[in-house]
C-alpha positions, -999 to 999 in steps of 0.1 A, spaced: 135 -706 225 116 -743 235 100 -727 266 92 -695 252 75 -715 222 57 -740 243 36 -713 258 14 -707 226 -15 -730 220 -12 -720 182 11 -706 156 11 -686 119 41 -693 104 49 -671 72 73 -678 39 81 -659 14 60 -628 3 44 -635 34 26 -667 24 14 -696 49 31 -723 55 23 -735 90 -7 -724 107 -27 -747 134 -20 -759 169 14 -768 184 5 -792 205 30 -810 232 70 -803 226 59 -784 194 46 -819 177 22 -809 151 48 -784 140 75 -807 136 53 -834 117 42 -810 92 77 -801 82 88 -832 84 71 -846 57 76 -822 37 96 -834 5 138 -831 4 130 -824 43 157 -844 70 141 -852 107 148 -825 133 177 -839 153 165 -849 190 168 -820 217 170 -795 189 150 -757 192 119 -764 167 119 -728 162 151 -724 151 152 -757 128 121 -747 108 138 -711 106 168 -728 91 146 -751 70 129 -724 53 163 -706 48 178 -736 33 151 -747 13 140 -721 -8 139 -737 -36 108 -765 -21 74 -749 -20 62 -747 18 36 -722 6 23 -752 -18 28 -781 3 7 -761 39 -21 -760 10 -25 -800 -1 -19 -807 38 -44 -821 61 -40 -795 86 -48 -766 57 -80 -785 55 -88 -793 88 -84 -754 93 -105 -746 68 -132 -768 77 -127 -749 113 -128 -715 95 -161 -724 74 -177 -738 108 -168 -710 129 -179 -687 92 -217 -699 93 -219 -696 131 -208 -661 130 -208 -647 98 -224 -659 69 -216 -658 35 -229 -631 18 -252 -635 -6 -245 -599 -27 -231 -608 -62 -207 -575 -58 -191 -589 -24 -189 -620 -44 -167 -604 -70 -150 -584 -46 -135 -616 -32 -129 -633 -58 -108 -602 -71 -86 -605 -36 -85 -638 -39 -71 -640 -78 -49 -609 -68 -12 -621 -70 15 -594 -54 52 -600 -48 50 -583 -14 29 -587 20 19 -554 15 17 -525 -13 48 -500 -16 30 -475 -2 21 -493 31 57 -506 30 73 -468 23 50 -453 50 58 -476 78 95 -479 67 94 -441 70 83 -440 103 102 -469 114 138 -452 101 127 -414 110 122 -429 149 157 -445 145 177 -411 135 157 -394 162 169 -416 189 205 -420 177 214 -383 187 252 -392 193 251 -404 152 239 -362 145 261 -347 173 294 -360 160 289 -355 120 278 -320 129 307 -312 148 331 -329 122 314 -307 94 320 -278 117 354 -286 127 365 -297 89 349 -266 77 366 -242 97 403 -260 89 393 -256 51 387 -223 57 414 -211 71 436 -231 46 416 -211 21 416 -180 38 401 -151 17 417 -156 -15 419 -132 -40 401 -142 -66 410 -116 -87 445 -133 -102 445 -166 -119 457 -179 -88 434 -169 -70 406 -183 -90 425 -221 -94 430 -219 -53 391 -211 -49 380 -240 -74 400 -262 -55 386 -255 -27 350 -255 -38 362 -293 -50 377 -303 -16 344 -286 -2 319 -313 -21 343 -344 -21 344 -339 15 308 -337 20 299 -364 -1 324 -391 16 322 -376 53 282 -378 48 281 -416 33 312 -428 59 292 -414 85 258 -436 73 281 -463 72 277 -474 109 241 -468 113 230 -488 81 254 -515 89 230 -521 126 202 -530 100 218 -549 77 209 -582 92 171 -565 90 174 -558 61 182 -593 45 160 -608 69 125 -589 56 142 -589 22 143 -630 21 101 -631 34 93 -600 7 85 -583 32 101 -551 18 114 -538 -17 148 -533 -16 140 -497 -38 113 -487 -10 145 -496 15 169 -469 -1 144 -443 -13 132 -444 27 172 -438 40 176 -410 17 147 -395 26 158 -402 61 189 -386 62 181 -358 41 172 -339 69 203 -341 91 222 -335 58 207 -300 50 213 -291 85 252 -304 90 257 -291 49 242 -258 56 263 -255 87 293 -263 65 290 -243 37 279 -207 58 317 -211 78 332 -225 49 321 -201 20 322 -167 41 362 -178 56 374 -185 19 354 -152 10 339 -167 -26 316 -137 -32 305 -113 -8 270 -116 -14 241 -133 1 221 -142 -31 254 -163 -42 257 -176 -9 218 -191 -12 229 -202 -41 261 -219 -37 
């Protein structure tokens, strides 16, 4: 909100693929942070009383087709920061002289990515992120492993040791084996349902800064749930397979 914003002396403001495009002191009411967006092109005024946070969140949502990224950089407060940066540089740090750190930054400089950060700092951190989430969602586990359970048995019993030796007996136990996986497959992706729905504003939020790849996004939930689904599945299929009495056999079981 305004007061929560008006106690930083300075603020980074990041676009698209996490690029700059406000980054300097706020100054009273948020007034250097207003100015610069104002003059940016296609740009209306901020109405009087409105939350500058919020406005220059909807401006950058609304205006994704004007270069903010472009327009920070030919800005007087992009050079007034770099002039800071370069002062505060030879007072602290100085340029180094070595032709290889030379090249070095001229490589990171010329580098051009679509994301903030490489898909492997983005799967690692989306990994940890989502693995924390299932962990402290114990309800979501409890009651898909109770369904399997309770779903299981009820097929089961409906299925209950079938002679497979007739012709009848071998249709009954491929239907069953077919109610078995299109039960598991929808129960398990209904049941996701819920807890991927909570993220979804997330989700399009980093998506619009390229913050994440959408493939990083789904290759991290499966790998999330993948887990919890061998547990529930495995639960499943040992009350499941031994009630309808497929093959008496343990190798077969491992393997079914």
């Amino acid at each position: 909100n305004r007061m929560l914003l008006g106690m930083f002396e300075s603020l980074l403001v990041l676009g698209e693929g996490g690029k700059v495009v406000f980054f300097g002191e706020l100054a009273k009411n948020s007034a250097n942070l207003v100015r610069h967006f104002e003059g940016a092109p296609g740009v209306t005024p901020m109405k009087p009383k409105h939350n500058p946070a919020s406005w220059v969140l909807e401006l950058l949502a609304e205006h994704r087709s004007t270069d903010f990224h472009e327009y920070y950089r030919k800005s007087k407060l992009f050079s007034d920061t770099q002039a800071k940066l370069r002062a505060f540089r030879s007072a602290h740090a100085p340029e180094p002289e070595s032709g290889e750190m030379q090249r070095w930054w001229q490589k990171v400089r010329g580098h051009k990515i679509g994301y903030s950060q490489p898909y492997t700092v983005q799967f690692a951190e989306l990994l940890k992120k989502y693995t924390r989430i299932y962990w402290r969602s114990p309800q979501y586990t409890y009651v898909r492993f109770v369904l399997m359970v309770v779903v299981a048995i009820v097929l089961g019993l409906a299925f209950l040791q079938l002679d497979q030796s007739t012709e009848r007996g071998m249709f009954s136990a491929k239907s069953a084996q077919f109610m078995a996986l299109v039960f598991l497959g929808v129960t398990s992706m209904s049941e996701a349902i819920p807890l991927v729905g909570t993220e979804r504003a997330v989700y399009y939020r980093q998506r619009a800064v390229r913050a994440y790849s959408s493939v990083v996004y789904g290759l991290v939930l499966g790998l999330s749930e993948l887990p919890y689904l061998l547990v529930s599945c495995t639960a499943f299929t040992f009350i499941f397979y031994w009630l309808v009495g497929l093959n008496r056999d343990w190798g077969w079981f491992f393997f079914w």
